[in-house]
ROSE-635667 format. One record per residue (C-alpha): residue in three letters; x, y negated, z. Coordinates in steps of 0.02 Angstrom, whole numbers, padded with zeros to 5 digits, always signed. Example, Ala and Ser with C-alpha at 12.3 -4.5 7.8 and 13.67 -1.06 7.14 Angstrom:
ala+00615+00225+00390ser+00684+00053+00357
***
This chain:
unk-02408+00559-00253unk-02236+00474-00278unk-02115+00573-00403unk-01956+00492-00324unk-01904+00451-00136unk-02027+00360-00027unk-01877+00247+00039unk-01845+00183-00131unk-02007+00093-00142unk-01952-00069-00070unk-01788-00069-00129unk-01749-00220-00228unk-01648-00194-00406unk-01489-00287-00403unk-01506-00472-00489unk-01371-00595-00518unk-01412-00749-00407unk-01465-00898-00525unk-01346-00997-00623unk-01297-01146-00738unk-01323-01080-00932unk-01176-01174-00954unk-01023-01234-00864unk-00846-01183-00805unk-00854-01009-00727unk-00789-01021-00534unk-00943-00908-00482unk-00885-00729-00521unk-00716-00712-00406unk-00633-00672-00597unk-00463-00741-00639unk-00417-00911-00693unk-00360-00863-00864unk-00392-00689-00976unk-00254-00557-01030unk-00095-00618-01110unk-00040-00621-01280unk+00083-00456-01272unk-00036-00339-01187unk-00183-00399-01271unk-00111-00355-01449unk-00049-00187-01370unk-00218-00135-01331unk-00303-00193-01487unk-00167-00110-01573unk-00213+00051-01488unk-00410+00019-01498unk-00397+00019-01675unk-00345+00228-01695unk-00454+00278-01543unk-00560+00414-01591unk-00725+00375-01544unk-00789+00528-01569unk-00697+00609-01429unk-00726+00604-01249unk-00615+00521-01128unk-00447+00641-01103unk-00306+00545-00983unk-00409+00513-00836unk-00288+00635-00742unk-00145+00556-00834unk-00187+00384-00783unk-00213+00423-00602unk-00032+00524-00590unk+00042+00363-00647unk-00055+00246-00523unk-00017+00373-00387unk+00141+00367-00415unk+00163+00161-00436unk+00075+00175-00260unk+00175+00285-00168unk+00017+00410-00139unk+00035+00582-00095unk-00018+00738-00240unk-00220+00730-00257unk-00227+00576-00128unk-00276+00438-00267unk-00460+00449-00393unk-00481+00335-00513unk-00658+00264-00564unk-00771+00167-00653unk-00767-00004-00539unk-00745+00004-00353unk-00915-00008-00310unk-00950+00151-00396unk-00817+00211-00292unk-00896+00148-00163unk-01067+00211-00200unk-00978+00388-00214unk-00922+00357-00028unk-01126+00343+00021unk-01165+00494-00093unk-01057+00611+00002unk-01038+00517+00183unk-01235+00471+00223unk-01367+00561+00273unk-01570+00522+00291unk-01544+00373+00434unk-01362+00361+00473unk-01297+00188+00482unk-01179+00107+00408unk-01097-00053+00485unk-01047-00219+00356unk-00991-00346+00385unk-01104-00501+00392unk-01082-00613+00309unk-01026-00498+00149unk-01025-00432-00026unk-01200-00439-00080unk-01201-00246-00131unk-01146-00163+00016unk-01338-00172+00094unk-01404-00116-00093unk-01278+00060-00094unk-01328+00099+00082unk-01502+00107+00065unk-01493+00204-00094unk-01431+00329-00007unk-01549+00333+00139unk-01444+00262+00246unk-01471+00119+00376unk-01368-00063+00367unk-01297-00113+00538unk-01252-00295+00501unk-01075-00349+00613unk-01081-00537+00622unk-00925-00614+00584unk-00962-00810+00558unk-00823-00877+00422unk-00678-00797+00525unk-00651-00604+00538unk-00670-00558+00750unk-00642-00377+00791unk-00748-00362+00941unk-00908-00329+00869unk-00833-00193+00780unk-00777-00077+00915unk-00990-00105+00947unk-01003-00020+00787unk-00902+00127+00806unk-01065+00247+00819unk-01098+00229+00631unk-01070+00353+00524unk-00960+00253+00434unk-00879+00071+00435unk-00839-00038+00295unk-00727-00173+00325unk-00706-00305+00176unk-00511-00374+00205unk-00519-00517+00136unk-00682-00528+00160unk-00832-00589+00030unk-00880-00735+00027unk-00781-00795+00167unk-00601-00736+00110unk-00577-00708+00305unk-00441-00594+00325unk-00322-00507+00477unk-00166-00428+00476unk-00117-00228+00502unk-00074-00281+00660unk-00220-00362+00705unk-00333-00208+00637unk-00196-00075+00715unk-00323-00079+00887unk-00485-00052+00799unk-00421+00091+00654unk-00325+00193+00823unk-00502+00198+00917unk-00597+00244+00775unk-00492+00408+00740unk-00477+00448+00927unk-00665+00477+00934unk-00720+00652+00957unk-00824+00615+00791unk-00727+00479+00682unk-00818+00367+00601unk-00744+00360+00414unk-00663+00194+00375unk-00674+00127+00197unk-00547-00056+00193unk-00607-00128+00045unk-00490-00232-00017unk-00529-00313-00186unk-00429-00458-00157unk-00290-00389-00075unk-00165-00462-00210unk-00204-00643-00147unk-00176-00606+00035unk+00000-00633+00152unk-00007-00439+00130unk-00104-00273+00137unk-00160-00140+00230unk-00081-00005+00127unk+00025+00085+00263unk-00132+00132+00374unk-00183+00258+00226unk-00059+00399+00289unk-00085+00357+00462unk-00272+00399+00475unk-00355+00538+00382unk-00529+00448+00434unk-00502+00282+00322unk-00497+00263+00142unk-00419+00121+00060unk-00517+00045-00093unk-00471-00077-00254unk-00492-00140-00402unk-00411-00205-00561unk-00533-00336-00586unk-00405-00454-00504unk-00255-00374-00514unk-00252-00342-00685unk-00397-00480-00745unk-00505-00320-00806unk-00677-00358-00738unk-00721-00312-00899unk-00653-00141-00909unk-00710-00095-00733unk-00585+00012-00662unk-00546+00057-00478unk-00473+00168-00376unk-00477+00238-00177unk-00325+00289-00099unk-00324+00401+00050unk-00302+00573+00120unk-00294+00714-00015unk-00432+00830+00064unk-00541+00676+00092unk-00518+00620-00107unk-00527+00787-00162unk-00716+00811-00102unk-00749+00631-00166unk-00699+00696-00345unk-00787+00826-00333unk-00924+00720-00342unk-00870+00605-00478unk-00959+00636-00643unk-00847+00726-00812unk-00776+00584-00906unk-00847+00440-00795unk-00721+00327-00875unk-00718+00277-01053unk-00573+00291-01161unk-00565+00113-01197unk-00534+00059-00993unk-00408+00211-00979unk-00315+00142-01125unk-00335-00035-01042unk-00244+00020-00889unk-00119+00110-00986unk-00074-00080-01063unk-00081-00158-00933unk+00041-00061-00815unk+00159-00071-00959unk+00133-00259-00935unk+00098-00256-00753unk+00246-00430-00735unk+00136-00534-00833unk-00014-00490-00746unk+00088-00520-00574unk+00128-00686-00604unk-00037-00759-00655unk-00104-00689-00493unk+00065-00759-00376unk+00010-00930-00413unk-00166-00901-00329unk-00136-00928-00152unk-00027-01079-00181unk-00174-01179-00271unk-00284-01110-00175unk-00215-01171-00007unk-00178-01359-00104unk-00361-01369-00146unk-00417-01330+00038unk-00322-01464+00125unk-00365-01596-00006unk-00529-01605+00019unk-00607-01739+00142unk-00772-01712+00173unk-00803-01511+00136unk-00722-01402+00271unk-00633-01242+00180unk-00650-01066+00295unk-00458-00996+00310unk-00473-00888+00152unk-00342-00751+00095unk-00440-00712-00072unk-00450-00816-00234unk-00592-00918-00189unk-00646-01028-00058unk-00800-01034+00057unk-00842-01223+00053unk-00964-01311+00207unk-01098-01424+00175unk-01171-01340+00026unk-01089-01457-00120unk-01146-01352-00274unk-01273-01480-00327unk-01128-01594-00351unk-01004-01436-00427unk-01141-01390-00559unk-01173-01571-00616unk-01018-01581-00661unk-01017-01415-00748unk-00951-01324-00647unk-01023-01152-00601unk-01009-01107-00397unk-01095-00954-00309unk-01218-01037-00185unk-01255-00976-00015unk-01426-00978+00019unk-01444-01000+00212unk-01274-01040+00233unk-01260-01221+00191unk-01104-01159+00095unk-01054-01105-00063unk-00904-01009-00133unk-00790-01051-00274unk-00670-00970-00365unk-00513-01023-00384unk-00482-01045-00584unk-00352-01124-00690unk-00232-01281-00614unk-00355-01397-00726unk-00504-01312-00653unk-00453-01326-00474unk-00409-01534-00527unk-00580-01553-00573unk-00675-01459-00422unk-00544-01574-00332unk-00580-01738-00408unk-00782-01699-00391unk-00791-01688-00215unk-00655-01860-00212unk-00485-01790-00180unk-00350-01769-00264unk-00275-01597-00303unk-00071-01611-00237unk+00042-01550-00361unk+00113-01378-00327unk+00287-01340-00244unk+00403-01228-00299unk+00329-01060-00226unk+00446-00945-00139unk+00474-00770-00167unk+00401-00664-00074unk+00558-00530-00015unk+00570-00377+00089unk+00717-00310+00186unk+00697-00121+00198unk+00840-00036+00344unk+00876+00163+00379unk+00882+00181+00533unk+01021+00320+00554unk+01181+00246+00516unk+01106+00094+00477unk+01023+00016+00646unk+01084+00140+00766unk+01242+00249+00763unk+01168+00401+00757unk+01310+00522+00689unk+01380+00598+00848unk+01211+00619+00903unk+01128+00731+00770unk+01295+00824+00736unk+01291+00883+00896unk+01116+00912+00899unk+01119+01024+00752unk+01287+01104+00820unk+01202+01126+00942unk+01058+01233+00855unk+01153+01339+00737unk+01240+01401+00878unk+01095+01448+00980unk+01007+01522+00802unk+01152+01575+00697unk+01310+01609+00850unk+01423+01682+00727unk+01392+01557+00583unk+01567+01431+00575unk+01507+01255+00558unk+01594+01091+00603unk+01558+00911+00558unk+01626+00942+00389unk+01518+01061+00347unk+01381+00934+00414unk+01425+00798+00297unk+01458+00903+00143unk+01270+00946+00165unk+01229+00755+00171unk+01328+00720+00031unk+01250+00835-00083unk+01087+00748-00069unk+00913+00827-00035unk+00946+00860+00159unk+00935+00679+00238unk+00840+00752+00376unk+00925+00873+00487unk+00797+00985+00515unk+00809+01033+00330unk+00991+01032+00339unk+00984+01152+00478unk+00854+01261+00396unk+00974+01249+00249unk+01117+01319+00313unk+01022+01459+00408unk+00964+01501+00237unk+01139+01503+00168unk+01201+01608+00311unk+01051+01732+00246unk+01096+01734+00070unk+01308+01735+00095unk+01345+01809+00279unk+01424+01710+00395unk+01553+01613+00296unk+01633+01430+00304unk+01478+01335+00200unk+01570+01181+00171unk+01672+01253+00019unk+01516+01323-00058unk+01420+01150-00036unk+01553+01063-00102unk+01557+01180-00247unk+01393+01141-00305unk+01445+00991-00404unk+01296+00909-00333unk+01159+01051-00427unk+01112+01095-00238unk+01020+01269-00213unk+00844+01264-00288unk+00846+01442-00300unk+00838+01442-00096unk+00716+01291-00076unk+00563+01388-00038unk+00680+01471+00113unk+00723+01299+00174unk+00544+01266+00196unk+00507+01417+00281unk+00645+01411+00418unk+00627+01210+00443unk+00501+01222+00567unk+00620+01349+00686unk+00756+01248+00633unk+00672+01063+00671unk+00586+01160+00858unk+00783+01208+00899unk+00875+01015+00855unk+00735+00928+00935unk+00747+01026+01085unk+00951+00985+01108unk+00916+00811+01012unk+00817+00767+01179unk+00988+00769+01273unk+01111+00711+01127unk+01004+00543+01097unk+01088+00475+01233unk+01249+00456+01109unk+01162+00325+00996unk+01187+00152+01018unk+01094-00007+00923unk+01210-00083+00786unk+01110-00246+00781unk+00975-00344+00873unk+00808-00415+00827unk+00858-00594+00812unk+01000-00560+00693unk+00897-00478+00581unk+00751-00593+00604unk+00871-00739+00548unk+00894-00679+00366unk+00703-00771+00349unk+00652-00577+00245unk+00499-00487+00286unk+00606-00337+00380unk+00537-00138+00402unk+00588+00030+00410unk+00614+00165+00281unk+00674+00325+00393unk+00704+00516+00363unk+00646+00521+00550unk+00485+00618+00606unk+00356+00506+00698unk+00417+00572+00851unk+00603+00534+00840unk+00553+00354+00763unk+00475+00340+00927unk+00635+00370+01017unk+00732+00260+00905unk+00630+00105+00965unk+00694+00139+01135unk+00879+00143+01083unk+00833-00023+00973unk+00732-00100+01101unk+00614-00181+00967unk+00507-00106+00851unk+00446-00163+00661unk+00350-00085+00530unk+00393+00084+00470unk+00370+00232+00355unk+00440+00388+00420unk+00457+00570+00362unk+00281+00616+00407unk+00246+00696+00253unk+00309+00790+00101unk+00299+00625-00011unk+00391+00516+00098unk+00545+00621+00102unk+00685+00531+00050unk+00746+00539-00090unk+00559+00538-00141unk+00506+00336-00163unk+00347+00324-00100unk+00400+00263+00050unk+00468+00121-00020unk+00338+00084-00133unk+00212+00072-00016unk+00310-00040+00110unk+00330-00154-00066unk+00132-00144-00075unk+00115-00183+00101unk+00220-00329+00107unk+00188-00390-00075unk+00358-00417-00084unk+00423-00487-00269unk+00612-00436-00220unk+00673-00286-00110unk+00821-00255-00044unk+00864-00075+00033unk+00994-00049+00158unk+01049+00158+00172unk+01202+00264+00215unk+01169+00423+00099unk+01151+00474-00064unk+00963+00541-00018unk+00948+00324+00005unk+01018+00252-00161unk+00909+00397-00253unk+00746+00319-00161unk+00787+00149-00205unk+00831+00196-00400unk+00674+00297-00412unk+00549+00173-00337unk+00637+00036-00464unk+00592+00158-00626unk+00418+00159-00556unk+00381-00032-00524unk+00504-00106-00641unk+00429-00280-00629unk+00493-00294-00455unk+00674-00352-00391unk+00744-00190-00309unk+00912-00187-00242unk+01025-00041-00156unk+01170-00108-00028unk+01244+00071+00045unk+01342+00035+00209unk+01442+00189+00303unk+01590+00251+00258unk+01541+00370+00134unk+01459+00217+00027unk+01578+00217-00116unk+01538+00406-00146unk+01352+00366-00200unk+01331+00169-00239unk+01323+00133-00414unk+01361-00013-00506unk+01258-00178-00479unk+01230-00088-00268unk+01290-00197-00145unk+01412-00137-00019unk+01477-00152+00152unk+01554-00092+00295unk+01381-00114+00408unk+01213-00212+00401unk+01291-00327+00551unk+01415-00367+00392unk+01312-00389+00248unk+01161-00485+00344unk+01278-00657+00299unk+01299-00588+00119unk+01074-00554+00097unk+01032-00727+00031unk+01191-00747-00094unk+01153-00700-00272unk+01233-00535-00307unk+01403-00512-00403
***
């Protein structure tokens, strides 16, 4: 009789394809060149006290200060020992006996080896060297979907657009299939697929530092997703699964995350000049940092010393991209000539409130909160005053709160004139009442939207699509609106782009993660956020303390913008007047 699983019989071990013994390495998808100087001394520097007679103690440490670089809500983030152990924690707890699991085809070479050893069943997808959709929505009766963006070998990629279709049919299913997006090479793609995370509790986004942070060596990962969703995968995840040694690696090389950034920047570039030089080999449209090359020229690669990843059955092989000499020689091999690079441009983000900012909003929540106090709280004074004394203080950018928060006042001090006592504050606020606020803001947000519905017809747009799309910036939305007011601001704007709203505690402003994840999204080297509130400038300074190797910017606009921009903030009347002003180097 068998002592382990029948279904394991037949399954192959994993083996490295065959290789050169010698030769440059393009065959492993690693990056061009090794840690720098700075952070490599920092971590031998730390190596040399470890203890290593202790276990492993700042895995939770580590993955508080990756969640918060990412912009990912309390328990929504686990860190672990490479991303296809991640990945293989995904089978553990998503498969049983039979279910399927659809890859893409072609793809990563381990997907087919983590399914079945898991008794699960592989449902290939083809997908040629390109990245079609269609024979996904075939797929959604699998238990669960991985989708490789960019993919492996190909580097095929989409954008969130482009995916938006598939991801919204998935989670409408009666049973949702879960969604893992691997992306492993996001850093080298036009950008990522970071804002579907909150969107969909069904999809889980996946990555590693192999790239990112050229640590193949310390294999680290992480998944990103929704917090009940991680919180079973940890569950899973064995004590101390990561050694001190890669904990302490990450550590470093956060602390040096710029000159990590820059090495991997130069990627794409390099990678596109090599793929239009060549003559006779036709390179797939790849967004990862490699290349899939057709006919098969490996014979020619490896002569040369050169180590590629061949394709069996393909006629193809893949190559990394590696160092600017590297990617000369591959070049010169297969008779081109690699074009010298071009200045590279950066890669910047224009982040708008809405409120204020792209519509003129005032008169219409004023009165929609008027509005509501009066129907809640009749004898309670209040008066536009009062409303922007609450918006000054900071902390109630969204008027349900601020509606809930004078309720709560009323509760604690009768019916008084708040304004004085909000003013008083000398900006401290009321922490002592913040677990009130919470519990009236869901009367409080039922009442304004319920009067908001008729008072919305106050707003008007303060600028159009084209003006904003002539500033040449990636543009989106950072907004203290709920999903569905952000849907009635589109109508007033009569254009829509992508947008983080207050859907959740973590994207309240002043609270940055909505700002870091629209920089992850875009993978934008320089941001510049336009606001008209305190609750704004705080978002924008806290984001900057987290990812300090980015360009971050503040420009307040609004009347009230000398009360809360700082020095170095950029300031102006409105956006319509400072769009002119985006692409001059600051005073």
């Amino acid at each position: 009789m068998s002592l382990l699983r029948p279904d394991l019989s037949d399954l192959p071990a994993y083996q490295r394809p065959p290789e050169p013994p010698t030769g440059v390495r393009l065959h492993m998808n690693e990056p061009a060149q090794d840690w720098p100087e700075a952070p490599r001394n920092a971590l031998l520097a730390r190596l040399r006290t470890m203890p290593f007679h202790h276990y492993p103690e700042r895995q939770a440490d580590l993955t508080e200060r990756l969640r918060r670089r990412l912009g990912a809500p309390e328990g929504g983030l686990l860190l672990g020992p490479s991303s296809g152990a991640l990945l293989d924690l995904v089978a553990m707890a998503g498969l049983s006996a039979g279910e399927r699991v659809a890859i893409p085809d072609p793809g990563f070479s381990l997907y087919p080896l983590l399914v079945r050893r898991h008794g699960g069943r592989v449902r290939l997808v083809p997908q040629g060297t390109g990245f079609p959709l269609e024979p996904w929505f075939g797929a959604l009766d699998c238990r669960q979907l991985w989708l490789t963006l960019p993919n492996n070998p190909t580097g095929a990629w989409i954008t969130p657009a482009e995916l938006e279709p598939l991801l919204a049919v998935a989670a409408a299913r009666p049973e949702p299939p879960l969604v893992v997006l691997d992306e492993a090479y996001a850093e080298f793609a036009p950008a990522t697929h970071r804002l579907a995370v909150d969107r969909y509790p069904n999809l889980v986004l996946l990555r590693t530092f192999s790239k990112a942070l050229a640590s193949a060596a310390w294999r680290i990962g992480y998944l990103v997703g929704d917090p009940t969703l991680i919180s079973q995968l940890a569950t899973l995840q064995l004590p101390y699964s990561l050694p001190t040694a890669s904990l302490e690696a990450l550590d470093v090389a956060l602390d040096f995350a710029a000159d990590f950034e820059a090495a991997v920047r130069v990627i794409p570039e390099r990678r596109d000049r090599l793929a239009a030089a060549l003559p006779s080999h036709r390179a797939a449209p790849s967004a990862g940092n490699f290349l899939h090359l057709s006919p098969d020229p490996s014979d020619a690669l490896e002569a040369a010393g050169l180590k590629v990843r061949r394709l069996p059955g393909a006629n193809a092989t893949r190559i990394t991209l590696g160092t600017e000499e590297a990617t000369a020689r591959v070049a010169s091999v297969l008779g081109a000539s690699l074009p010298a690079s071009a200045p590279r441009p950066r890669r910047r983000l224009l982040v708008l409130d809405i409120d204020g900012v792209l519509i003129d909003a005032d008169r219409s929540f004023m009165e929609a909160v008027a509005r509501a106090l009066a129907e809640l709280r009749p004898a309670l004074p209040w008066s536009d005053e009062t409303y922007m004394a609450f918006k000054r203080l900071g902390g109630f950018n969204n008027d349900f709160r601020l509606a809930a928060g004078a309720l709560a006042l009323a509760e604690a001090f009768g019916d008084e004139d708040l304004q004085p006592r909000v003013e008083g504050t000398m900006g401290r606020g009321f922490p002592e009442l913040e677990a009130r606020f919470q519990a009236l803001e869901p009367a409080a947000q039922a009442v304004v939207q319920k009067h908001y519905a008729d008072t919305i017809r106050m707003e008007r747009p303060l600028v159009s699509l084209p003006e904003l799309q002539a500033t040449g910036w990636d543009l989106a939305i950072l907004t203290g609106r709920p999903p569905e007011e952000l849907d009635l601001a589109w109508r007033v704007l009569g254009f829509r782009l992508p947008a983080i709203c207050d859907a959740a505690p973590h994207l309240r402003k002043p609270e940055p993660a909505g700002l870091l994840q629209l920089a992850d999204a875009f993978r934008a080297e320089e941001i510049v956020f336009v606001g008209d509130t305190v609750d704004d400038a705080r978002c924008l300074r806290a984001a900057a303390a987290l990812r300090s190797e980015l360009a971050w910017r503040f420009v307040g606009v609004g009347p009230d913008r000398a009360r809360f921009c700082g020095p170095g903030d950029g300031q102006s009347t409105t956006l319509l007047d400072f769009l002119p002003m985006l692409n001059q180097e600051p005073s």
